[in-house]
VOGU-3710 file (C-alpha; in Angstrom, 3 decimals, decimal comma):
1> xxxxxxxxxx> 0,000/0,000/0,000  1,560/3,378/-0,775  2,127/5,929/1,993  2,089/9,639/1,852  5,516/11,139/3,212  4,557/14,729/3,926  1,147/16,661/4,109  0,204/19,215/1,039  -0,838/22,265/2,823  -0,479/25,871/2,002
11> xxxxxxxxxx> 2,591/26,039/3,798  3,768/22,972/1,856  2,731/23,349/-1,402  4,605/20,297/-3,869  2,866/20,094/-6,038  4,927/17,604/-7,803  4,875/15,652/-4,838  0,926/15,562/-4,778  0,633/14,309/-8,450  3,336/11,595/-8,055
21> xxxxxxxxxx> 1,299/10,571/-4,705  4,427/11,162/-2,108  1,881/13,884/-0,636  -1,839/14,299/0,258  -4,238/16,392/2,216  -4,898/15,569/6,151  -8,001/13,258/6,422  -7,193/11,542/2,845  -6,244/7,726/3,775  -2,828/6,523/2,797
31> xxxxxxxxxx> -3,059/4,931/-0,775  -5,619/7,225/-1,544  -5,120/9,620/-4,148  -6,952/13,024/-4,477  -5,876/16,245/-6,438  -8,951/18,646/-5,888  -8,703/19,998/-9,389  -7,644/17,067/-11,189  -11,641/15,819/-12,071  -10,340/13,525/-15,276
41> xxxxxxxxxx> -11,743/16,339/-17,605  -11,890/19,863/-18,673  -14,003/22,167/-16,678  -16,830/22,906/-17,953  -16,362/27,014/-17,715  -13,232/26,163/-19,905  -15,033/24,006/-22,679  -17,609/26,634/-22,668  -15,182/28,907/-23,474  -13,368/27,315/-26,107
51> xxxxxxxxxx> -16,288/26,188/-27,384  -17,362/30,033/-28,048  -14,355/30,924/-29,422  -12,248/32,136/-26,662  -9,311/30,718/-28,238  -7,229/30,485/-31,616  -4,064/30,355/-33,233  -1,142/29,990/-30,635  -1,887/29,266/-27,226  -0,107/29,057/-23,902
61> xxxxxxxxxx> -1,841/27,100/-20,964  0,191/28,114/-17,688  0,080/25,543/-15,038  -1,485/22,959/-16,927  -1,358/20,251/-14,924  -2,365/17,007/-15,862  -3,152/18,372/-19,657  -6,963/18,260/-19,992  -7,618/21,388/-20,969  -4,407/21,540/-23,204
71> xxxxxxxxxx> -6,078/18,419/-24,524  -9,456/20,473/-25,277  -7,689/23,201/-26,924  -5,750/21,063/-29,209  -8,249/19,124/-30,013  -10,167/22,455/-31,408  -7,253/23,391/-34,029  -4,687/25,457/-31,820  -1,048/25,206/-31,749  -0,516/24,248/-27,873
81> xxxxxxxxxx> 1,727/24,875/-25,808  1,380/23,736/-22,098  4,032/24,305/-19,293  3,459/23,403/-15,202  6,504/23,132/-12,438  6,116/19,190/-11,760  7,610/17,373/-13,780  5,362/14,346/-12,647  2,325/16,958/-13,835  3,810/17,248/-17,036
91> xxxxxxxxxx> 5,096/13,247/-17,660  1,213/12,302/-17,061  -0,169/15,169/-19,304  1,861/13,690/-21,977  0,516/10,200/-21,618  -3,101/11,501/-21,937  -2,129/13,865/-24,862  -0,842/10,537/-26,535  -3,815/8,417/-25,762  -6,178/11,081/-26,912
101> xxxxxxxxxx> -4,049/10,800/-30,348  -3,403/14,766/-29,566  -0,715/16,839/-30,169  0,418/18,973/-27,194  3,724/20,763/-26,971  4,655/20,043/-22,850  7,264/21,417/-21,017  8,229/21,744/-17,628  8,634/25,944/-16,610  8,539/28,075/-14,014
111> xxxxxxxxxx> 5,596/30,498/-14,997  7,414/33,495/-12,758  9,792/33,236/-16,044  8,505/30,909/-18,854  11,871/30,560/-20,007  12,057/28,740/-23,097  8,390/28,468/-24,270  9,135/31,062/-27,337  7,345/33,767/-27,837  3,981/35,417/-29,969
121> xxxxxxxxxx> 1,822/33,653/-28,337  -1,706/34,639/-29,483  -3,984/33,670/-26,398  -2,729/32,351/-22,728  -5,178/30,344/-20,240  -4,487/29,732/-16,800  -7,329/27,647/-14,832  -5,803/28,149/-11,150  -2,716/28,929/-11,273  -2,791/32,867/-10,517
131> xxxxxxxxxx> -4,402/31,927/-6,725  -1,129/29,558/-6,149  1,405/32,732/-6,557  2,169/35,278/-3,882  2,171/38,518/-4,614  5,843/39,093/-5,865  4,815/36,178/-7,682  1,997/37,430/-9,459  3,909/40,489/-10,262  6,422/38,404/-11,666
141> xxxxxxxxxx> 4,317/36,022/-13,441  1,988/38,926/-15,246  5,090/40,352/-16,669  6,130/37,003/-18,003  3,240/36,464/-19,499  3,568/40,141/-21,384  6,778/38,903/-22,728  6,105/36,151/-24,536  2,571/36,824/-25,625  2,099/39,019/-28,883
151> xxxxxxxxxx> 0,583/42,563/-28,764  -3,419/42,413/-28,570  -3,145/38,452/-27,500  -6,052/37,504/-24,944  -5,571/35,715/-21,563  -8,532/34,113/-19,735  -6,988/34,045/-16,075  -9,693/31,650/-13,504  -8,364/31,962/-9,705  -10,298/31,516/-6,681
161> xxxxxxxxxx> -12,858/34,103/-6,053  -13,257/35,965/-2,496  -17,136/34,403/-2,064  -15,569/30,541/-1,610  -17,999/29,694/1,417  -16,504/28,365/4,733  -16,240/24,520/4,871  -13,768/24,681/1,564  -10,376/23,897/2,645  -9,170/26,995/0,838
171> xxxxxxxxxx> -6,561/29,740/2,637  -7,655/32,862/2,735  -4,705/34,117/1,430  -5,657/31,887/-1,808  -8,786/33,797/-1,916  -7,912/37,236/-4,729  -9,786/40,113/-4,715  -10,280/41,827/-7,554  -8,152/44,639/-6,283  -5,150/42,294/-6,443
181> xxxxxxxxxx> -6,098/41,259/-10,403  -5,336/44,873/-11,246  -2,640/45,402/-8,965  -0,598/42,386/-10,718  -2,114/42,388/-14,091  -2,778/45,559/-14,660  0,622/47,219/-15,493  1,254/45,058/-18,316  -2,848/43,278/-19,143  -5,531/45,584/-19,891
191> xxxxxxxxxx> -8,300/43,978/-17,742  -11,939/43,526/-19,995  -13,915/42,328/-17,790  -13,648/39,886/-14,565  -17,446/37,582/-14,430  -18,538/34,848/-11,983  -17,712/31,277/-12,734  -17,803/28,004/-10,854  -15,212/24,908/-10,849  -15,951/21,420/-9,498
201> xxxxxxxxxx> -13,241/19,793/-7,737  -12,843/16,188/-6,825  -13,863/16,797/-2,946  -16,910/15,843/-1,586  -19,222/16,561/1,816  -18,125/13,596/3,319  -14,517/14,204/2,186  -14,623/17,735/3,773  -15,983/16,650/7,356  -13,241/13,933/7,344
211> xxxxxxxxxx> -10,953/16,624/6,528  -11,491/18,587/9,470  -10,661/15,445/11,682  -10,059/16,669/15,434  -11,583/19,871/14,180  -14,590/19,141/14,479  -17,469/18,936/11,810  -17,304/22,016/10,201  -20,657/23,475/8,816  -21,107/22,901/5,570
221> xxxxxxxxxx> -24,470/24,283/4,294  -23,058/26,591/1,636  -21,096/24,115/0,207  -22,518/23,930/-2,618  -22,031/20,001/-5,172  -23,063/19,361/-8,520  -25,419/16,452/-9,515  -22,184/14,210/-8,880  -21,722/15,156/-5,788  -18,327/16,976/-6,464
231> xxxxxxxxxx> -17,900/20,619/-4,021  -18,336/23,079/-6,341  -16,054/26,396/-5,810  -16,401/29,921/-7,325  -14,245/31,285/-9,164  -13,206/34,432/-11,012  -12,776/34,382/-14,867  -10,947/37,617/-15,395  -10,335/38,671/-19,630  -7,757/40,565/-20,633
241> xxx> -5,631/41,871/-23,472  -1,993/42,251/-23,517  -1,095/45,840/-23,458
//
């Protein structure tokens, strides 16, 4: 049976750890795997918005994770190319690309520089990466994104919005206002708009209250699941242009 060596908190973040299984969240039982975000397909908000259009020609997914939505995109015509700091991330993204017969350019970066992923990019996504990054970070990370995105190039940007209910096992320091959007982004992303949207994760009630352990059971009536029972957590989907 495989054991977890350390505990993934936001004072341990490894991310790589947590995808290769070395790591988990307190309450999660040893040989059990769970990566909140990793729910075996695109978000929905995302396929909605590639379905509409959102994106075309070159595209950069930041912290891409396990590849599904770098899947989606590639699968819809554009020229992908998908970077995330765990290599373990980026080894499994791969091995779905190929058994999805898709063609996904990975690569393992440090978004705070994005060394190496070439430049003109035409559109950038990040699904949850933004809400990871402190704010020297985020500075960092909006001006890397200027760099090697072309002028007028769109980024959808979906981080954790400040209405994530209590019961979610969310920092609030994880939690961006939209103050801190145009603090970071705004020196080098002209903001459009920043709307409402909602991700599912792979947590559940039950998971939640066992979670909390020694705790106690924490009150969880606005969590809010989807017909699968999956929490459900808001989320900001900010749109902007590259200056």
């Amino acid at each position: 049976m495989t054991t977890h060596e350390q505990t993934f908190s936001r004072e341990n973040m490894d991310f790589d750890a947590l995808y290769a299984g070395r790591a988990a969240f307190d309450g999660v039982e040893p040989g059990e795997q769970v990566i909140p975000w990793d729910i075996g397909e695109p978000q929905r908000a995302v396929v909605d918005l590639v379905g509409a259009g959102g994106f075309t020609g070159r595209v950069l997914d930041v912290g891409c994770g396990l590849g599904d939505n770098a899947i989606l995109l590639a699968g819809h015509g554009c020229e992908v190319t998908a970077v995330d700091g765990s290599p373990t991330a980026i080894a499994k993204a791969e091995e779905r690309a190929a058994a999805r017969d898709v063609r996904v350019r990975f690569l393992v970066a440090d978004a705070t520089e994005l060394a190496g992923v070439g430049t003109g990019f035409d559109a950038a996504l990040d699904s949850g990466l933004y809400h990871c990054l402190d704010d020297e970070q985020r500075s960092a990370y909006a001006a890397a994104l200027h760099r090697v995105c072309r002028p007028g190039a769109v980024l959808h940007l979906f981080c954790f919005a400040e209405s994530v209910p209590p019961g979610t096992p969310i920092t609030e320091e994880a939690l961006v206002s939209r103050e801190n959007l145009h603090a970071n982004l705004g020196r080098h992303w002209e903001i459009l708009d920043i709307t409402d949207a909602v991700f599912a994760t792979t947590f559940t009630r039950e998971l939640l209250a066992r979670m909390a352990g020694a705790a106690g059971s924490p009150d969880l009536g606005a969590v809010r699941v989807d017909e699968r029972g999956r929490v459900l957590t808001p989320m900001s989907h900010v749109r902007a242009r590259r200056s």
